[in-house]
C-alpha positions in Angstrom: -101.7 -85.7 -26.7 -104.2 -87.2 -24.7 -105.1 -88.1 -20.7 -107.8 -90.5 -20.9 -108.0 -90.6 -16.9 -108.8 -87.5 -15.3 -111.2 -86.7 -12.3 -112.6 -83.0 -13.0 -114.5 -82.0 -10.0 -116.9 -78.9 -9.8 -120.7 -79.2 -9.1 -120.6 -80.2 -5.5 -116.8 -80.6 -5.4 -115.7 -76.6 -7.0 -113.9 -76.5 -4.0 -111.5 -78.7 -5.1 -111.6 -77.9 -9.0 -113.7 -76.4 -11.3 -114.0 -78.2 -14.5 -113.1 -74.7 -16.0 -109.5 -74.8 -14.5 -109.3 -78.7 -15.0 -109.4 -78.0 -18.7 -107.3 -75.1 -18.7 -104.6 -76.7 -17.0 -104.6 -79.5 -19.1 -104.7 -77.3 -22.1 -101.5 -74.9 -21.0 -99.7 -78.7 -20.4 -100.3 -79.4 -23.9 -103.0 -81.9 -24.0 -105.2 -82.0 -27.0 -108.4 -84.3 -25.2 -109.0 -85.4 -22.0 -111.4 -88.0 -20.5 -113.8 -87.7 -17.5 -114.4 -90.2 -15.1 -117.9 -90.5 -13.9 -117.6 -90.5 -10.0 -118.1 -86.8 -9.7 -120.8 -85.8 -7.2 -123.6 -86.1 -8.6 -122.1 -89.0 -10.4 -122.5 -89.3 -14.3 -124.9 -92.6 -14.5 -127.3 -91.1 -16.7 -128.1 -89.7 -19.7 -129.4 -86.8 -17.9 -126.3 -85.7 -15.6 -124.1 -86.6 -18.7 -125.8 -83.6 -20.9 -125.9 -81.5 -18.2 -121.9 -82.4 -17.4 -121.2 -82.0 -21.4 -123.1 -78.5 -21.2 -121.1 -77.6 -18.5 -117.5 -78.0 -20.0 -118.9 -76.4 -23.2 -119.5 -73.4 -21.9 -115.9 -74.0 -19.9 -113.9 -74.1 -23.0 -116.1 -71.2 -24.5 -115.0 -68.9 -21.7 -111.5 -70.1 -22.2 -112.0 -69.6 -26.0 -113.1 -66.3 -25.3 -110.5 -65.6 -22.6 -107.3 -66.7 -25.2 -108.4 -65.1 -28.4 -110.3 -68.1 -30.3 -106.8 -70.1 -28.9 -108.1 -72.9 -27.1 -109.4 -76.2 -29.0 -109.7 -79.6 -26.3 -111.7 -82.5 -26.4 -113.5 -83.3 -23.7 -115.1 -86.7 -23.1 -116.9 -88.4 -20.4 -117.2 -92.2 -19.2 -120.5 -93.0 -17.9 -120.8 -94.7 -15.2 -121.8 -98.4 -14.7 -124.2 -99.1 -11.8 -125.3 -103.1 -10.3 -129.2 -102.1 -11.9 -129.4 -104.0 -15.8 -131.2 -101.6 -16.8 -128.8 -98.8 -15.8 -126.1 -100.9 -17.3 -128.4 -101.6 -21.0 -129.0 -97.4 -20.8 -125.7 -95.9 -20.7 -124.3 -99.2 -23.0 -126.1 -97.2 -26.0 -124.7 -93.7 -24.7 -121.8 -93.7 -26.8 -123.4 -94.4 -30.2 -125.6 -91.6 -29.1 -124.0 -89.1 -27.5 -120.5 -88.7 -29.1 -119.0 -87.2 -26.3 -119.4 -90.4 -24.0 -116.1 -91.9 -24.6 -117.2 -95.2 -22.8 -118.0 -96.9 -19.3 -116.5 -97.2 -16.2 -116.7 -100.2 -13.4 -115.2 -99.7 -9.8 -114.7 -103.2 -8.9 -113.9 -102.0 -5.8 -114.3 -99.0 -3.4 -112.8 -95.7 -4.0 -113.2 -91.8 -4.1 -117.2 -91.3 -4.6 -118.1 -94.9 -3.0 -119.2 -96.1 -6.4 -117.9 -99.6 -6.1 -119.8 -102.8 -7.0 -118.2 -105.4 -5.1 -120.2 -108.5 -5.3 -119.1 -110.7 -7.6 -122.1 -111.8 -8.9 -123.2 -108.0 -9.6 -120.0 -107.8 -11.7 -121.3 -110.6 -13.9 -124.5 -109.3 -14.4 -122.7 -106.0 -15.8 -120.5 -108.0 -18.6 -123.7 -110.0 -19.1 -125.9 -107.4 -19.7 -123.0 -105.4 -22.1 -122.6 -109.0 -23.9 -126.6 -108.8 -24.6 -126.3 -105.2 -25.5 -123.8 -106.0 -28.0 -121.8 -103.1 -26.6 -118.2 -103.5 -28.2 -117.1 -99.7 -26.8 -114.6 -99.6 -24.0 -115.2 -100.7 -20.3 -112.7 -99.2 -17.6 -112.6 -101.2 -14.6 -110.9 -100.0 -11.5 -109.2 -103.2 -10.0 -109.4 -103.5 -6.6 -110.9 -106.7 -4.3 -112.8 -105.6 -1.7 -112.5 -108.8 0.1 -108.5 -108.4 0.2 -108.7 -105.4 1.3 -107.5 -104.5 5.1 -108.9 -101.2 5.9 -107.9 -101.9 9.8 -104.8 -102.0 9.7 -104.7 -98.2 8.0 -103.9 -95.7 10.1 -103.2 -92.0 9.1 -99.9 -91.4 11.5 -98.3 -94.0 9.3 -99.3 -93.0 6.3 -96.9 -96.0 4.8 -100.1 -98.1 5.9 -102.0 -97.2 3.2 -100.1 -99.9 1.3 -100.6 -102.7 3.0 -104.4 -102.0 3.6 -105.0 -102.1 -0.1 -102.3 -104.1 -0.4 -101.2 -105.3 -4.7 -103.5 -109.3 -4.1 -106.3 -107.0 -4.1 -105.6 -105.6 -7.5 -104.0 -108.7 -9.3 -107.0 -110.9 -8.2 -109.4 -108.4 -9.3 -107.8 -108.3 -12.9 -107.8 -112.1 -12.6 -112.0 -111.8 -11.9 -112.6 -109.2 -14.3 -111.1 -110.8 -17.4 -112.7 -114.3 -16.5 -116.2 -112.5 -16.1 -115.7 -110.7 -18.8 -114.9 -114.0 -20.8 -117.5 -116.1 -19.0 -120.2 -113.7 -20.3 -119.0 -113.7 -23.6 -117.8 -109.9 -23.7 -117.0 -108.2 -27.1 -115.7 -105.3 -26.1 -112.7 -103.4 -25.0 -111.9 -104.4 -21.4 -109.4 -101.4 -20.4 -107.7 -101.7 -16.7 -106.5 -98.2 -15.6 -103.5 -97.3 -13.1 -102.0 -100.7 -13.4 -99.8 -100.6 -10.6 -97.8 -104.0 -10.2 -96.2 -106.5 -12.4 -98.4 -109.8 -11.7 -101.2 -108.1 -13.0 -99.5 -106.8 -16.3 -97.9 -110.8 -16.5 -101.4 -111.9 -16.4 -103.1 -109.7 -18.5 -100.2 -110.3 -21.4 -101.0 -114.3 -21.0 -104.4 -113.6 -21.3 -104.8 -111.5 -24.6 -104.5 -113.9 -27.1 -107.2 -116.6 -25.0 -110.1 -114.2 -24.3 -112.1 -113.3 -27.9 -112.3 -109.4 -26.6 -109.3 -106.5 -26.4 -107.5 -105.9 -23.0 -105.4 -103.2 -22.6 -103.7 -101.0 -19.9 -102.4 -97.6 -18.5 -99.6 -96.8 -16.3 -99.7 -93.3 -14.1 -97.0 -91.1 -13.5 -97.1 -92.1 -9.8 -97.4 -95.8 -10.1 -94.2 -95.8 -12.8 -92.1 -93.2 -10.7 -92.9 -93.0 -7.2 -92.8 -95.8 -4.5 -94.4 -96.3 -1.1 -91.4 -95.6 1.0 -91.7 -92.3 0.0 -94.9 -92.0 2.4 -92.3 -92.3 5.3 -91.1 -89.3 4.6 -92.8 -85.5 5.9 -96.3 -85.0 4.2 -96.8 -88.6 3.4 -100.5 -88.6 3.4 -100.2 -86.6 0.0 -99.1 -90.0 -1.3 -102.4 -91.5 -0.5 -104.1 -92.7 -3.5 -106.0 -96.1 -4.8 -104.7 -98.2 -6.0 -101.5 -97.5 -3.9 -97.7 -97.4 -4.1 -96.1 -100.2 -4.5 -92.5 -101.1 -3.0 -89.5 -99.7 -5.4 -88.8 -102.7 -7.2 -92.3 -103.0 -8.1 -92.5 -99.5 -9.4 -89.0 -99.9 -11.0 -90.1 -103.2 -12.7 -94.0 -101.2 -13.9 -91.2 -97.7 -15.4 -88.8 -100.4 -17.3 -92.2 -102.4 -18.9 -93.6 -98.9 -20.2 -90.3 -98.1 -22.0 -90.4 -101.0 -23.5 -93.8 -100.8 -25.0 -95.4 -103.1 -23.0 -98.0 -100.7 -21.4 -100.7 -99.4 -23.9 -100.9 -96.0 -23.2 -100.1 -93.5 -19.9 -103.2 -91.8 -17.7 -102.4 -89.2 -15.1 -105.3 -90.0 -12.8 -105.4 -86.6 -12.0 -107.8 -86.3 -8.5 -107.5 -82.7 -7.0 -108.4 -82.6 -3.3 -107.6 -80.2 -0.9 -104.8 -80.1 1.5 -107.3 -80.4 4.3 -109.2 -82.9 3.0 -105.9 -84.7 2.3 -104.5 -84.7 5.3 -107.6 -85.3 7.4 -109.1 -82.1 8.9 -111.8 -82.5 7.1 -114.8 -84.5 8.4 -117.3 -86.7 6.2 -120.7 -87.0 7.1 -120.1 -89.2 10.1 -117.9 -86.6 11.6 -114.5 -88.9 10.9 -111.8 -87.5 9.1 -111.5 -87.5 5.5 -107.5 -88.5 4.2 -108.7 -88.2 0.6 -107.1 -90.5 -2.3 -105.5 -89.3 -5.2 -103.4 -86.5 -6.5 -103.3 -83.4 -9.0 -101.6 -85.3 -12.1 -102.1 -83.0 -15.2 -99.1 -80.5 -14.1 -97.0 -83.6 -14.3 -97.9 -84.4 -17.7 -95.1 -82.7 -19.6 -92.5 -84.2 -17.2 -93.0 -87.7 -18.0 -92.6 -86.8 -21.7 -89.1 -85.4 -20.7 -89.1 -88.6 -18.9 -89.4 -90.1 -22.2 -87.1 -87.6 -23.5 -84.5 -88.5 -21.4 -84.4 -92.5 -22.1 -83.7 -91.3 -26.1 -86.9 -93.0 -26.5 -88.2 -92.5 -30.4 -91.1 -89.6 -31.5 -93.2 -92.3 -32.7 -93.3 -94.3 -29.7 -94.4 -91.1 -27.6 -97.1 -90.4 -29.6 -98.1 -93.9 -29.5 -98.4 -93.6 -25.2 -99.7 -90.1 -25.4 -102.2 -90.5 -28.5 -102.5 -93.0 -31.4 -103.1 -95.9 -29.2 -105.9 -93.8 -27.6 -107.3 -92.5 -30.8 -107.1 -96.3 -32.2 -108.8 -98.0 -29.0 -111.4 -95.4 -28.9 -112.2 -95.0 -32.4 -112.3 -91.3 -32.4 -110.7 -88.7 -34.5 -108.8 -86.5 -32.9 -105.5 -84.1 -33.8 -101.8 -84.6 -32.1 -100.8 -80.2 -32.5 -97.7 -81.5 -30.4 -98.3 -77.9 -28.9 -95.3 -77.0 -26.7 -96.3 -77.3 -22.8 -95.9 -74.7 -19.6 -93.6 -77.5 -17.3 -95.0 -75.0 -14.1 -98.8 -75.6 -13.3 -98.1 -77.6 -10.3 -98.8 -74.1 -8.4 -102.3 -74.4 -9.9 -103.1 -76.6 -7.1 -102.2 -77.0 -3.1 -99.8 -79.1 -2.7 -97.5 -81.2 -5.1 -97.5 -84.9 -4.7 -94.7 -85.5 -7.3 -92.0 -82.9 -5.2 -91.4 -86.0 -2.3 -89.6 -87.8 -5.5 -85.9 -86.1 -5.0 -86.2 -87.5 -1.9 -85.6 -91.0 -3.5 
């Protein structure tokens, strides 16, 4: 099995997770690879910080190797991150013919954890240009998410419920609209790949649009987005449902569980984005002295659940394999073994607080 959306911290963020424990957890869930977003801190936007991250996480799984008895085999891989500078953008487009490791690139078309957004519009079209040059044909991950839809005012952290209407689901559908009309526009071979789709618009869209664009799209569905819903952040400890994009209202998230079952999502991500419980719920302050109310959530414990989700719905081996690995392995081109090891179901003490418990109150 695979995630091929985690957010391993360490470096200047070990206080929230080392890459160490990121990979251990993920192996004791069962996971056979996993793939590293690039907005750490430093962020990975170059060849340099990449090598340095890949040396890191080898000598990570070494100690773990070490630590288990020669029992510990994962894959880790790494997006590289894609900045508004063409030659940036022309570098790491050769990365992952170079350095096997790089799995592909990643775009935040808008704002979120590590403020590595590139919002203008035009900037966005200079990246699918210059990849369309480069004859890149690799995957691109874009996080979907209009900045110019978005309503930051009207967040506000003793309503944690908020958090949904000030990145509200426009900003997300019309930024999967832009992407995949840039993307055409430029003449983009690629694989355009939209994580945590969250809403049903933008999965409608993006199913009317494969067969009109000359270039793959394809999509991933997080536990939270398919099982929780934003009137959960009503409820005591809300603000650990804080996460971009956001919940969505209950039919929404119903409608996003029911498409995955029946096949119409390519694959499932976990997202995973440790913070701290402090930095969560706000007493900690950023460099302007205001307080923090992180996005995102611990994800990997989860993992095995939502294949007992799968479980559950009678839904056939093959087609879990197909969410949790061979569409991966297929879109990525890489080579890598299903052991369908048998998971621990109780990591979610690996980390301070866990998101996924405000679900029985549904």
């Amino acid at each position: 099995m695979i995630d091929p959306h985690v957010h391993l911290r360490d470096w200047d963020q070990d206080h929230k997770e080392t890459v160490k424990h990121g990979l251990e957890v993920a192996y004791d869930v069962g996971l056979d690879a996993v793939f590293e977003m690039p907005n750490t801190s430093p962020a990975l936007t170059s060849s340099k910080k990449i090598v340095e991250r890949i040396d890191l996480a080898d000598r990570a799984i070494s100690e773990l190797k070490t630590k288990n008895g020669g029992n510990f085999e994962i894959f880790h891989g790494i997006y590289a991150g894609i900045t508004a500078d063409p030659e940036q953008i022309a570098e790491v487009a050769g990365l992952p013919g170079n350095i096997k490791r790089v799995v592909g690139l990643k775009m935040f078309a808008g704002n979120s954890t590590g403020n590595m957004g590139i919002i203008n519009e035009e900037e966005q079209k200079l990246v699918y240009k210059t990849l369309a040059e480069s004859n890149y044909k690799g995957v691109l991950a874009v996080h979907c998410e209009k900045e110019s839809l978005l309503r930051p005012k009207i967040w506000d952290p003793s309503q944690p419920f908020s958090h949904s209407l000030a990145r509200p689901a426009e900003s997300e559908i019309e930024s999967v609209k832009d992407q995949i009309l840039f993307a055409a526009e430029a003449g983009y071979k690629g694989v355009l790949h939209i994580p945590h789709i969250s809403v049903p618009e933008s999965l409608k869209y993006i199913e009317e649009m494969r067969d009109q664009v000359d270039f793959t799209i394809t999509c991933g569905l997080t536990p939270h987005h398919a099982i929780l819903d934003n009137l959960l952040m009503q409820y005591k400890n809300g603000l650990q449902l804080k996460m971009n994009p956001a919940l969505r209202s209950r039919p929404r998230q119903a409608y996003m569980l029911k498409a995955l079952l029946n096949g119409r999502i390519d694959w499932i991500e976990t997202d995973h984005a440790p913070h701290t419980l402090n930095e969560k719920t706000g007493k900690v302050l950023d460099k302007d002295g205001k307080p923090i109310y992180a996005s995102g959530i611990p994800g990997l414990p989860f993992y095995p659940h939502f294949i007992n989700l799968f479980k559950s719905e009678r839904m056939p081996d093959k087609f879990i394999d197909d969410m949790t690995h061979n569409n991966i392995t297929k879109i990525f081109g890489l080579d890598i073994p299903n052991t369908h090891r048998k998971p621990d179901y109780d990591l979610a003490g690996e980390y301070e607080f866990n998101a996924f418990q405000l679900e029985t109150l549904k």
